[in-house]
Backbone as a printed PyTorch tensor [residue, N CA C, xyz], in Angstrom:
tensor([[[-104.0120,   51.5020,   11.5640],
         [-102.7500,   51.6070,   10.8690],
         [-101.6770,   51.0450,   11.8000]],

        [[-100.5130,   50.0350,   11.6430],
         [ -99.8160,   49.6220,   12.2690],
         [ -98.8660,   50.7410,   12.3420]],

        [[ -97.9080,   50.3150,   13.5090],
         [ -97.2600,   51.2650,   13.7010],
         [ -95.3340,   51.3880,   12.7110]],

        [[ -95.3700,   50.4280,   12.2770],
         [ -94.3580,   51.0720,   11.3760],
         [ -95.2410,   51.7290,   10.1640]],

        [[ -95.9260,   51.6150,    9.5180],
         [ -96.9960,   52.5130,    8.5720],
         [ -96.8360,   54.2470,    9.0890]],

        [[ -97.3500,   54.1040,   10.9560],
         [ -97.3450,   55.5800,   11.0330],
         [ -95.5140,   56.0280,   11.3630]],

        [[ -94.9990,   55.5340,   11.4810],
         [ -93.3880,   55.6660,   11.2360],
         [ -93.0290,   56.4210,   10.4380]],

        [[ -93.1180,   55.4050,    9.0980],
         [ -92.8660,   56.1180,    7.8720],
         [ -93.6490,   57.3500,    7.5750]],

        [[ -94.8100,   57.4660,    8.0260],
         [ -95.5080,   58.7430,    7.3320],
         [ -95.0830,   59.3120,    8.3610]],

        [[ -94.2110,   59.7800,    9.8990],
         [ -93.7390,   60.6170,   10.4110],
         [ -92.6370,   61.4380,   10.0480]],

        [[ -91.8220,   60.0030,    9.3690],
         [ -90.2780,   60.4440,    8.7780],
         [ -90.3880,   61.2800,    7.9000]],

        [[ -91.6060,   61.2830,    6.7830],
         [ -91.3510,   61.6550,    5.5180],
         [ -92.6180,   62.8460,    5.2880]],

        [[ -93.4010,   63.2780,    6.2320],
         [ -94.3370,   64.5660,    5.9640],
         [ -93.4820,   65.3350,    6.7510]],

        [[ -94.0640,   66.7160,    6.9360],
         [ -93.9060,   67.5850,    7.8750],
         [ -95.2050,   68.5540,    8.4760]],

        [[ -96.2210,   68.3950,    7.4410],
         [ -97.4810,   68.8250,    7.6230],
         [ -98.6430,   68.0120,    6.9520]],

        [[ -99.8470,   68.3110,    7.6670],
         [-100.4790,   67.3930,    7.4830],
         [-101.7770,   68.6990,    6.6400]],

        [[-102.5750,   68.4450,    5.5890],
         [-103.8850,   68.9980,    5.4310],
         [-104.7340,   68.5570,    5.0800]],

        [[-105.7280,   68.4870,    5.6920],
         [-107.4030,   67.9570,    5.9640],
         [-108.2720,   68.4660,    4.7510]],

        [[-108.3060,   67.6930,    3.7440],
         [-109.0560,   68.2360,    2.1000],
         [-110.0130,   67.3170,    1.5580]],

        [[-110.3120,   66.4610,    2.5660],
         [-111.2170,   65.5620,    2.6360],
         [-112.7160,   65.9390,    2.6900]],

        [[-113.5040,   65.7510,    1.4730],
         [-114.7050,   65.9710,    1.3260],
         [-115.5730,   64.2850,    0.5020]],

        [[-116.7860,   64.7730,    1.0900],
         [-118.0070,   63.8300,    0.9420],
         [-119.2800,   64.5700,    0.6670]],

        [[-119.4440,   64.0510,   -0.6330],
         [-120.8440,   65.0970,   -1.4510],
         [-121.8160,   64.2500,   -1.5210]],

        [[-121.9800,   63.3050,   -0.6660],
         [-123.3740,   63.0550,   -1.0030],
         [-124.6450,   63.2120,   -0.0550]],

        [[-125.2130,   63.9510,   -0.5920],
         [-126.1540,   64.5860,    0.3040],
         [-127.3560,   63.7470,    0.8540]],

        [[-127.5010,   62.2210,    0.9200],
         [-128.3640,   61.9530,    1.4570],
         [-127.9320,   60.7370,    1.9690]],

        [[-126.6580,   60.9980,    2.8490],
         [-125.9860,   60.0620,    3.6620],
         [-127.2120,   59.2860,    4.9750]],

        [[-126.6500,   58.0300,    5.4020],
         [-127.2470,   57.5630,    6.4650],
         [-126.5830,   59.0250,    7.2190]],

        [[-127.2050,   59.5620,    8.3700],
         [-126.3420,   60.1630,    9.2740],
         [-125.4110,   59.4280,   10.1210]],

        [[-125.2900,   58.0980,   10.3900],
         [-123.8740,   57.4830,   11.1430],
         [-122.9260,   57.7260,   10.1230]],

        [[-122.7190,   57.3340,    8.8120],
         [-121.5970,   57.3980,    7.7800],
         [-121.2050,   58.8520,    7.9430]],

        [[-122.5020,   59.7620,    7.1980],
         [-122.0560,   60.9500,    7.4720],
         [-121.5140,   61.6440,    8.9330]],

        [[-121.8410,   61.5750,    9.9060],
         [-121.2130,   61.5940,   11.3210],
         [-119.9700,   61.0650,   11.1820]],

        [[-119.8710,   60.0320,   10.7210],
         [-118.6620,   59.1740,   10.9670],
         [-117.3700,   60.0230,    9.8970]],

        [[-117.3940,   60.4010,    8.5910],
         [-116.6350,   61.4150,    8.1670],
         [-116.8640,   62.5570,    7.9500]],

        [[-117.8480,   62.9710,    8.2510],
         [-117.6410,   65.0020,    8.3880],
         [-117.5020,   64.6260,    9.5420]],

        [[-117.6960,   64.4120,   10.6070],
         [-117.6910,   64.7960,   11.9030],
         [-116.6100,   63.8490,   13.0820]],

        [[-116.5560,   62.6650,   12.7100],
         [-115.4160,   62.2500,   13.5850],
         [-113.9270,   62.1770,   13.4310]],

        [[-113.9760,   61.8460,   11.2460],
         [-112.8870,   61.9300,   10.7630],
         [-111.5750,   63.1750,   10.9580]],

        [[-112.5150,   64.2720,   10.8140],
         [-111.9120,   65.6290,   11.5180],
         [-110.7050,   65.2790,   12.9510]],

        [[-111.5050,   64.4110,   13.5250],
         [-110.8110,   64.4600,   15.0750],
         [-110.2940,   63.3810,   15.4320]],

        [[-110.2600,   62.2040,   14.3820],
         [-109.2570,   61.7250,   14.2500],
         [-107.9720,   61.5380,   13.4980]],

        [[-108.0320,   62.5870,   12.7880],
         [-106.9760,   63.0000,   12.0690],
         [-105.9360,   64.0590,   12.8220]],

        [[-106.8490,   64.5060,   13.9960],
         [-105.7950,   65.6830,   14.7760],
         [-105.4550,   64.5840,   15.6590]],

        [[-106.3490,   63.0540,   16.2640],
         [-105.3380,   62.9650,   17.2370],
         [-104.0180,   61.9180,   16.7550]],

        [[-104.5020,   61.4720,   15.3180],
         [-102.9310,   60.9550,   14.3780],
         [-101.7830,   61.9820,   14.4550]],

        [[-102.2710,   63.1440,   14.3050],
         [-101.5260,   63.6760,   13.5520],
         [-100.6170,   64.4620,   15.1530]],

        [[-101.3690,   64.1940,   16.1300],
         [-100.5920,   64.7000,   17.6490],
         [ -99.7140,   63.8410,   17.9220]],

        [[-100.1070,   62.3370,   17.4240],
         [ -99.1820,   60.8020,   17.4690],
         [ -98.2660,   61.3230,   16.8180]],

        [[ -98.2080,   61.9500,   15.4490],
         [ -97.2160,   61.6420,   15.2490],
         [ -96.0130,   62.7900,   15.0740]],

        [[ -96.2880,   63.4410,   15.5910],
         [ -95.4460,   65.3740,   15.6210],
         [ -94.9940,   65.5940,   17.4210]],

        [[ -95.3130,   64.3140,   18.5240],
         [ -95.1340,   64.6050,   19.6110],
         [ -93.9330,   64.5870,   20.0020]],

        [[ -92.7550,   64.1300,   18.6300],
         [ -91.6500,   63.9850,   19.3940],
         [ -91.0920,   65.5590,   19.5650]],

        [[ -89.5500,   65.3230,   20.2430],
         [ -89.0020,   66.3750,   20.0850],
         [ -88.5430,   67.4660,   18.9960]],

        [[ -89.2550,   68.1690,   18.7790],
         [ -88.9000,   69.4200,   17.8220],
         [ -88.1080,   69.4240,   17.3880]],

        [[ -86.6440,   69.4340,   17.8210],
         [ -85.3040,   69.8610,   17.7740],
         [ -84.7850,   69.0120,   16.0470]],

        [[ -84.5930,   67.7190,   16.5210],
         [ -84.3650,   66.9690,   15.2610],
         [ -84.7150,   67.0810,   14.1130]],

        [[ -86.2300,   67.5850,   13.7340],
         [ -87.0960,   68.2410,   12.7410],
         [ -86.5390,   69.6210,   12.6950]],

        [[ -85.9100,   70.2680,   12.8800],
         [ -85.4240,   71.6700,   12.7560],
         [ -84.1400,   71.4620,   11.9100]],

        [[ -82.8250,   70.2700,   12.4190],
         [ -82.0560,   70.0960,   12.5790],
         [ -81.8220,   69.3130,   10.8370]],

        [[ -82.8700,   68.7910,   10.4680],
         [ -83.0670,   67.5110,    9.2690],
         [ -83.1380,   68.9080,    8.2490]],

        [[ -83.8640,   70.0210,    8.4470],
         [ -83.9670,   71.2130,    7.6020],
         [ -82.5590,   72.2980,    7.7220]],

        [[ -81.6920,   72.0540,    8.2030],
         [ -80.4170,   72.6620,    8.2240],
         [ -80.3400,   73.8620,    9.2190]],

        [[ -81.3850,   73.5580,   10.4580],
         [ -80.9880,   74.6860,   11.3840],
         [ -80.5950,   74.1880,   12.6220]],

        [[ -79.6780,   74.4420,   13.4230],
         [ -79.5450,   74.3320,   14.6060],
         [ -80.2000,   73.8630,   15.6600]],

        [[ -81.3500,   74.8010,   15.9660],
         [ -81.9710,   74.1780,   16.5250],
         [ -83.2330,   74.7220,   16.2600]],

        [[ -84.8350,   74.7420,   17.0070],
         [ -85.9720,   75.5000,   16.4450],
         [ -86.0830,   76.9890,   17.0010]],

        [[ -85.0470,   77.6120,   17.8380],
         [ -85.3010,   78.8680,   18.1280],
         [ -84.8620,   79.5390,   16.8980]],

        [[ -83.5340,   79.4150,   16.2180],
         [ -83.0030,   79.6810,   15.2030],
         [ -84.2280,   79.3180,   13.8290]],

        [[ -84.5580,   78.0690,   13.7200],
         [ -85.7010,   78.0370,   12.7780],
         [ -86.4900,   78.4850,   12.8000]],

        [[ -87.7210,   78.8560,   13.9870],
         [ -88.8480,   79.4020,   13.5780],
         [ -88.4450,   80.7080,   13.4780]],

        [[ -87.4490,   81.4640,   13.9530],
         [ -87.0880,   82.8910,   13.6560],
         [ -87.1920,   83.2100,   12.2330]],

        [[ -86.2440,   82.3610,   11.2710],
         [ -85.9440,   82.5130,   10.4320],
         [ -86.9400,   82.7390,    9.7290]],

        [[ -87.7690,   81.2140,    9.6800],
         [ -89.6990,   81.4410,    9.5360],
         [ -90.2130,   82.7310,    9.8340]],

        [[ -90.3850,   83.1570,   10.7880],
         [ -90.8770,   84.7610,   11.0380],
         [ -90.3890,   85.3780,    9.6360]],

        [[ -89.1250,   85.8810,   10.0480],
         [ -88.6730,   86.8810,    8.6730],
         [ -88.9630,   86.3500,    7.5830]],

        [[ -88.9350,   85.2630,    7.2030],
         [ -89.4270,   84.9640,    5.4830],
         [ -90.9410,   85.7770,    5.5350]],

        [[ -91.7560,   85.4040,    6.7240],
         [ -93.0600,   85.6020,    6.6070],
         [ -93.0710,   87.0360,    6.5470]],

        [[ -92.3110,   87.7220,    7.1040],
         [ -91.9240,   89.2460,    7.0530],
         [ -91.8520,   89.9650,    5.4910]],

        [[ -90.6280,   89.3080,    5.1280],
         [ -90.2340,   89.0790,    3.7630],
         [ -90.6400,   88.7620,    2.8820]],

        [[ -91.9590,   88.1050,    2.8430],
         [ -92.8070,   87.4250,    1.9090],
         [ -93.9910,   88.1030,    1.4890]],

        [[ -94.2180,   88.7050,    2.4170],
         [ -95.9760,   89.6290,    2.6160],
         [ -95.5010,   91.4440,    3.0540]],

        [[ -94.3770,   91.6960,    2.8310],
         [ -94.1080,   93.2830,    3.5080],
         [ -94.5660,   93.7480,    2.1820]],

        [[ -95.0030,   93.2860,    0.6860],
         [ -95.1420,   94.3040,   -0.3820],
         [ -94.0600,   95.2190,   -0.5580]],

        [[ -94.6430,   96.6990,   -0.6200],
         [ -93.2080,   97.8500,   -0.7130],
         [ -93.1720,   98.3760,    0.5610]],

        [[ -93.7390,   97.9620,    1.4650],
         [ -93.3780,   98.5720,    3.0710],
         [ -91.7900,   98.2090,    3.1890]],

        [[ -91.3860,   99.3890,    3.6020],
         [ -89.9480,   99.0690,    3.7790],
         [ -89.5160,   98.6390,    5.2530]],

        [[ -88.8650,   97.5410,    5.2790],
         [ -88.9000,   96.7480,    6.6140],
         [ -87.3680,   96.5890,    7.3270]],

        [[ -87.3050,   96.8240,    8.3730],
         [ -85.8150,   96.3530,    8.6090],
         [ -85.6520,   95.2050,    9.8960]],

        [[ -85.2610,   93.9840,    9.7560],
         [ -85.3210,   93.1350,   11.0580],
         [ -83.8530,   93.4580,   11.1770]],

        [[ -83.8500,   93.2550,   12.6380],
         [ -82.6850,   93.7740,   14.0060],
         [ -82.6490,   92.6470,   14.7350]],

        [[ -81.4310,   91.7300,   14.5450],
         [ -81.2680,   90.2380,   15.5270],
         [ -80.0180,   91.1380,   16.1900]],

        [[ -80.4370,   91.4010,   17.4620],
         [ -79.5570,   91.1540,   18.3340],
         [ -78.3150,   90.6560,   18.4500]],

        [[ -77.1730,   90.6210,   18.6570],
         [ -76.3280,   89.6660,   18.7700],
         [ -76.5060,   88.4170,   19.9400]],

        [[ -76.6630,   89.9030,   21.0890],
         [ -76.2680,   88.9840,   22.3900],
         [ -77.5060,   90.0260,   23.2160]],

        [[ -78.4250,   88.4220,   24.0630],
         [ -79.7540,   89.1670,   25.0600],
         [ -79.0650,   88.3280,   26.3710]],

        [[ -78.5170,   89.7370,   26.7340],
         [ -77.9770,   88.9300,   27.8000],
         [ -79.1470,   88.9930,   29.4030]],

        [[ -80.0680,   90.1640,   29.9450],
         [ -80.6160,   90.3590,   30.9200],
         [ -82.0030,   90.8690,   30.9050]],

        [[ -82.9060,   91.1140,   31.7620],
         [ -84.3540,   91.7140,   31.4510],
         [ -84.4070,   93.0690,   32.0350]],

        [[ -84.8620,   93.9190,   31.4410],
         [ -85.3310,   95.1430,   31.7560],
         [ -85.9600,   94.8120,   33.2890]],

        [[ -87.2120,   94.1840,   33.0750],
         [ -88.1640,   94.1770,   34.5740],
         [ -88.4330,   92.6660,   35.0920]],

        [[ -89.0730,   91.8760,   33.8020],
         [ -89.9100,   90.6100,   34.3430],
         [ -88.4040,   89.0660,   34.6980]],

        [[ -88.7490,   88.6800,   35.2700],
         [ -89.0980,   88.4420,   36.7490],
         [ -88.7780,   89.6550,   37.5930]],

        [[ -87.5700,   90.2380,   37.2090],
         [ -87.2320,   90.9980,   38.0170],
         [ -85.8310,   91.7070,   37.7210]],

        [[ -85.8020,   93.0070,   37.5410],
         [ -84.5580,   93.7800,   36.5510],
         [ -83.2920,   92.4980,   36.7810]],

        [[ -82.3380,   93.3010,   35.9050],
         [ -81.2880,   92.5400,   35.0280],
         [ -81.4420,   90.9240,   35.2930]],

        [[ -82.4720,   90.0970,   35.2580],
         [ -82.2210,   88.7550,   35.7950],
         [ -81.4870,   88.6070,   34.7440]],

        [[ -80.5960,   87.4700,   34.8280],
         [ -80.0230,   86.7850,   33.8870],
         [ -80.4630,   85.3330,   34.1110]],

        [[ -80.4570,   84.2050,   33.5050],
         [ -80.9220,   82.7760,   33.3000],
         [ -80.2870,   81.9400,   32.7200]],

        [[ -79.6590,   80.9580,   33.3310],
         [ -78.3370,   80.4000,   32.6210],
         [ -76.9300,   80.9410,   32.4240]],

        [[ -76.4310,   79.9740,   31.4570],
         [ -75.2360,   80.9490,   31.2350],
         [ -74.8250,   81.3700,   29.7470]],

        [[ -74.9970,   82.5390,   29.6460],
         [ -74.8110,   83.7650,   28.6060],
         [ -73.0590,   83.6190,   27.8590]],

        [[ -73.2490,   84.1830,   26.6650],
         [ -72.2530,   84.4490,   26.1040],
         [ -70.9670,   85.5000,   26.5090]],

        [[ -71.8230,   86.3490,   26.8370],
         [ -71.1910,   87.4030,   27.7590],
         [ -71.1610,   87.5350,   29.2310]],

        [[ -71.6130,   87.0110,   29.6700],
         [ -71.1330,   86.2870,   31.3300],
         [ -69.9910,   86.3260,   31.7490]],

        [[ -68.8570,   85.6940,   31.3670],
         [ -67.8280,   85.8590,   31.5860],
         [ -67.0850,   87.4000,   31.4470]],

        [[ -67.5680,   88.2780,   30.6800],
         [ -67.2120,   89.2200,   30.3420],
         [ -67.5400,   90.1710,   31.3990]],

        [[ -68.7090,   89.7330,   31.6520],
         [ -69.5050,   90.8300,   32.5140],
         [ -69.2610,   90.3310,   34.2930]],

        [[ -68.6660,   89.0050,   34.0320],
         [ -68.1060,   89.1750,   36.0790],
         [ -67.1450,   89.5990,   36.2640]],

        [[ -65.7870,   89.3940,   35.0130],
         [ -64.4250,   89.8540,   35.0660],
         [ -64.9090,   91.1380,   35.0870]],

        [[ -65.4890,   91.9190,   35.0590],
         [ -65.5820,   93.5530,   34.9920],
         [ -65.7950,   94.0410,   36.2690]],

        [[ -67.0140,   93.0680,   36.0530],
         [ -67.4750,   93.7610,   38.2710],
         [ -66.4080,   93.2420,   39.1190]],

        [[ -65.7480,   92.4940,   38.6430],
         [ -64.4070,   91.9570,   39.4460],
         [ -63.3440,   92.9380,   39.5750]],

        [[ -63.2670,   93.8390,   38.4300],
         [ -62.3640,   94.6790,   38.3870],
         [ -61.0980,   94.0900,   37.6010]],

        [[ -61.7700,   93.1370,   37.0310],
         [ -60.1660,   91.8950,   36.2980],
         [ -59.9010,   92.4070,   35.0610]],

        [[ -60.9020,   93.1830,   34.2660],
         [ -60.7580,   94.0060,   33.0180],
         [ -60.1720,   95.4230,   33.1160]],

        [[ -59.1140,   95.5300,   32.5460],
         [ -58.8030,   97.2640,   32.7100],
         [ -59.6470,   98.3400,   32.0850]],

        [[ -60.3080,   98.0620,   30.9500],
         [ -61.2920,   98.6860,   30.5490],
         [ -62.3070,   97.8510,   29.8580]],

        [[ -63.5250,   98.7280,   29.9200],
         [ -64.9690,   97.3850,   28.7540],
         [ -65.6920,   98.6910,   28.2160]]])
């Protein structure tokens, strides 16, 4: 397949599924080898060609921000979709600003929303928090 061919089929799928069957039962075994058995694995390594770019843009084309925000969202539908009458409640956080333990208590990583909030304090620059 040339490569504007796999272009277009990057731009315009988002998933790929393997529904490819061959019934005839008294294949040479190279043919048959050749699609039950290799076709399989070359369809995963097309399909690695063509999903290797960056995530972000594919999140972004579906109206989210970015993919932390998307696959979340994903979660809860999946939540939402399969809870039946279990009664469910999801809890987003506003703001994760530090860790309990791992690497190592309150690490923080980067810079936080509340950062600023939280040095003016230990600074003593806030009169109250």
């Amino acid at each position: 397949m040339d490569s504007g061919t796999s272009l277009k089929i990057s731009e315009e799928i988002d998933i790929i599924i393997s529904s490819a069957a061959r019934t005839t039962f008294a294949d040479r075994c190279n043919s048959a080898l050749s699609v039950k058995a290799l076709g399989p694995g070359r369809l995963l390594i097309f399909a690695k060609m063509l999903f290797s770019e960056n995530p972000r843009p594919r999140a972004q084309i579906h109206g989210w921000e970015n993919t932390y925000t998307f696959t979340k969202a994903m979660g809860e539908t999946v939540i939402r979709s399969n809870r039946g009458e279990l009664p469910v409640v999801i809890i987003r956080p506003s703001i994760i600003e530090s860790s309990y333990n791992e690497p190592f208590p309150v690490w923080i990583q980067g810079f936080r929303i509340a950062d600023p909030v939280i040095l003016a304090y230990g600074k003593r620059q806030l009169p109250g928090f």
